[in-house]
N, C-alpha and C positions, 0 to 999 in steps of 0.2 A: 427409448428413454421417455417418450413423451407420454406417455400412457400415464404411468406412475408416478409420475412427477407432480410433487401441490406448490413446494416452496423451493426459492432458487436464491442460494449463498451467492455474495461480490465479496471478494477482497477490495478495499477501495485502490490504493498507493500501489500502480503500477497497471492498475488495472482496469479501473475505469476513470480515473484523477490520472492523469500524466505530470508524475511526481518529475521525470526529468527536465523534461520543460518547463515545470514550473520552477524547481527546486534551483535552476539555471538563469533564471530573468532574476530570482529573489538574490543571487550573489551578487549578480549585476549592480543591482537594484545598490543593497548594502554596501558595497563596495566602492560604489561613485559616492554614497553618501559617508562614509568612513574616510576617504582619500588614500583607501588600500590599491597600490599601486602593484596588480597582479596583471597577468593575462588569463583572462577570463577561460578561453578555450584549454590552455594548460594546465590550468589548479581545475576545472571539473574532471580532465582526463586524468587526474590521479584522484583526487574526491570522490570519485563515483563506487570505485572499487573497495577503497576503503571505506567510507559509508556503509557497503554491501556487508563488507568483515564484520563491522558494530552491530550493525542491526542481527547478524546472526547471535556473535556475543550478547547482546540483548536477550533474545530468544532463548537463549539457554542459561540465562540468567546469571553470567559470568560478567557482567557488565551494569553499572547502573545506570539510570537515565543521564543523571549530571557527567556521567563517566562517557555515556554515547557523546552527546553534545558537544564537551571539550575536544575531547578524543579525537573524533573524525578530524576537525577542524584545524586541530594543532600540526596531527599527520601529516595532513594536505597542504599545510603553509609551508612544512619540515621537507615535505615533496619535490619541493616547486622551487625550493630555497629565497624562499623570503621569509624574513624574523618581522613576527608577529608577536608583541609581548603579552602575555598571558590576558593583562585588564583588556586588554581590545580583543582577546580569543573570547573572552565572558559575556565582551561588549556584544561582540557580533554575533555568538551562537544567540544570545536571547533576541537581539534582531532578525535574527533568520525565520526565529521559531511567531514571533510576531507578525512578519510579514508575509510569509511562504501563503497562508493562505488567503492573501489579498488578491491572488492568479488563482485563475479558475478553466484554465487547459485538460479537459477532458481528451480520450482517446476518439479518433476515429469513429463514428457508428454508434456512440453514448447514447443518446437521445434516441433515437430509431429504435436500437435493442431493449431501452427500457419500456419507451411506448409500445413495444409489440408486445414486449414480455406481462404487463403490469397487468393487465385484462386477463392472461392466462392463468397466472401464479401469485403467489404473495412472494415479494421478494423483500431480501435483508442484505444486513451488510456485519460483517465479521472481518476485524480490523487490528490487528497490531498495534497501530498510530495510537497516541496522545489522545483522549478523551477529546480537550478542549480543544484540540488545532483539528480534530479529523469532522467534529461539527462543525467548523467552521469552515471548513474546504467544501463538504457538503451542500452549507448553506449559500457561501458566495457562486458555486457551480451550480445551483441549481437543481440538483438531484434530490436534495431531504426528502421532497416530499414524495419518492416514489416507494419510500423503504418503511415499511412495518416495523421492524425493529432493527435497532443498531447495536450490535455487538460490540465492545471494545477491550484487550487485554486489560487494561488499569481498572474497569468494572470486575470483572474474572481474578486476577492476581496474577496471571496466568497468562502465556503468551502461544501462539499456532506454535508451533502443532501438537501443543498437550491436548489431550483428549479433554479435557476441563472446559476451555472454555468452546470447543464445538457442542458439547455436550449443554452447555447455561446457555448458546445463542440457539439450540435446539427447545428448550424447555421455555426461551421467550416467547419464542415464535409457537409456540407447541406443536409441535412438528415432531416427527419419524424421523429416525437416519434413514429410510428404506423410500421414503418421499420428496427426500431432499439430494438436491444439488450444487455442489459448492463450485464458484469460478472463480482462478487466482492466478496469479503470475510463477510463486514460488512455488515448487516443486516438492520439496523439504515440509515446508510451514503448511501451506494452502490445499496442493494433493493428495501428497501423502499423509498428511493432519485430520483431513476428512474421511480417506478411504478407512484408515486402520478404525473409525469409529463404524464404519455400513454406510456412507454416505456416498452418492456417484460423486464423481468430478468430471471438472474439464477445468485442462490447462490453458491460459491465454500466455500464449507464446511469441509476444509485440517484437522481439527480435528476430523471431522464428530461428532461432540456434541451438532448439531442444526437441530433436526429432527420433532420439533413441531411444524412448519407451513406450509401454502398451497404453498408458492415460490415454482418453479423449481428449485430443489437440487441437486449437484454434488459433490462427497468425494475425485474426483481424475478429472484431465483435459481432461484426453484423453474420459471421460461419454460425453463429448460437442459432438462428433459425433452422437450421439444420438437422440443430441437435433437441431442441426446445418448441 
């Protein structure tokens, strides 16, 4: 792979931003300040999964933003069996979405892989997330400045894995699908989204509980010198 390779795709949110750890401190966070009397470790063990539902719904554009945000959050109160009345589900999604990227918990090996990588490659970033909160996770972590160009669906219309918006994060960067390499957590959006355009991948697999396909797989960031 290394031969060929000029530019190298990040999915951010799972992937190099450690959305759970952040997305976990941010409930906390709202939650002492709301006087929402939950337990923390029980409402993210049902949250998480449902979250995962939305954001698919997202992706496939069966959902809308104000629909993701209510959605997960009503589920997960509905989950847990605590009544959350609607005005404080409004309260608190646009608190979450305010505060989520005040934490700046990167993965394991961030720094390291981007410093080795940055000298090699032009690297970008190709994002799902929210325009304004994914510069802002960006910025507060530290990372902006390693990245040429930032992809984001709400720029595109378009969300992973339409060939759409690989194809506009390709023409920013001016780039090759046959040069480029995409790294992401999801499999569906991230992998598969890239391969069906000519683009290599590699899977970051942070749970390591996806070990049944031919993708190029990684369980930790710092494996990418391996492969890059």
């Amino acid at each position: 792979m290394k031969t060929q390779i000029k530019h190298v795709f990040f999915d951010l949110d799972h992937t190099l931003w450690d959305f759970d750890k952040n997305s976990g401190l941010t409930f906390e966070k709202i939650f002492n300040l709301n006087k929402i009397n939950v337990n923390l470790i029980d409402f993210l063990s049902v949250y998480e999964p449902i979250n995962f539902k939305y954001w698919k719904l997202y992706r496939e554009e069966k959902v809308t933003k104000g629909a993701l945000r209510y959605g997960r959050l009503k589920e997960a109160f509905d989950g847990v069996g605590v009544v959350v009345e609607d005005d404080m589900i409004h309260l608190l999604s646009d608190a979450y979405i305010e505060q989520l990227s005040s934490f700046n918990h990167l993965f394991d090996g961030t720094f390291e892989i981007l410093d080795y990588l940055k000298s090699k490659y032009e690297l970008h970033i190709i994002t799902n997330g929210f325009e304004e909160a994914q510069e802002k996770k960006m910025t507060t972590s530290n990372i902006r400045s390693y990245f040429q160009t930032v992809t984001n669906s709400e720029m595109v219309g378009v969300k992973k894995p339409n060939p759409k918006i690989f194809n506009f994060a390709l023409n920013l960067a001016k780039a090759n699908a046959n040069e480029s390499v995409m790294i992401g957590d999801n499999i569906e959006a991230d992998i598969e989204g890239a391969h069906k355009i000519g683009m290599q991948t590699i899977h970051f697999d942070y749970n390591n509980s996806y070990n049944n396909h031919s993708y190029n797989r990684i369980t930790n960031l710092k494996m990418l010198i391996n492969h890059l």
